[in-house]
N, C-alpha and C positions, 0 to 999 in steps of 0.2 A: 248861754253862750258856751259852745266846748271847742275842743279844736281838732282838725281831721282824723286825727288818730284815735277819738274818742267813737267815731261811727261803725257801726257792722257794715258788714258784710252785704250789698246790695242797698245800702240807706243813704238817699240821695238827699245834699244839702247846698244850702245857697253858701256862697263865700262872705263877711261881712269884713273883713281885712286881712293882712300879710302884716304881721308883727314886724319881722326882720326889713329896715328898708334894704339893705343889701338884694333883697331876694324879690323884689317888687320886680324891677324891671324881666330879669328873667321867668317869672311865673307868668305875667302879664303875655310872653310870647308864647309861652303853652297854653295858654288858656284859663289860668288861672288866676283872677280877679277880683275885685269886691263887686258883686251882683250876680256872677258865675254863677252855674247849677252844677253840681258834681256828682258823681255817685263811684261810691268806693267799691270798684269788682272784686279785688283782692285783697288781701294781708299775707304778708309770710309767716310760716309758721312760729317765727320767732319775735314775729313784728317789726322789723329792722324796715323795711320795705312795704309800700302802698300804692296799689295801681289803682288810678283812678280815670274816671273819663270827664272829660268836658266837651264841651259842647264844640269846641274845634279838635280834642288829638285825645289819646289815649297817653298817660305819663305813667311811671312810677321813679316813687320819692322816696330819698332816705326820709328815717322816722325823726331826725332831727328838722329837716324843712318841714314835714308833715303837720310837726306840733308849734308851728309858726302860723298856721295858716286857720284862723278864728273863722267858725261854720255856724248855723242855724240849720234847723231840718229844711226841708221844701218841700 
């Protein structure tokens, strides 16, 4: 198990939870869930920032929500 922030660049992963419950309800509306497939297009070059796709929208996330959000590859 790692968490978003742990993934390259193009390495698509299944969502397995959201640490934070504060941040359930809001990621659940982008698309972000447990069963989700994700795949991380970008990072910034500092790492602060992650855009990611789901399978409804295109997000990007501070890297403190980012490392909330427990992945498995897919």
């Amino acid at each position: 198990m790692m968490n978003l922030c742990e993934l390259s660049c193009g390495q698509r992963a299944r969502v397995l939870s959201v640490r934070a419950e504060t941040l359930i309800g809001r990621l659940s509306a982008l698309g972000v869930y447990p069963g989700a497939r994700l795949t991380l297009l970008k990072r910034s070059p500092l790492g602060h920032t992650y855009l990611i796709a789901s399978e409804a929208s295109r997000v990007a996330l501070a890297r403190e929500i980012a490392r909330e959000i427990e992945v498995c590859s897919a």
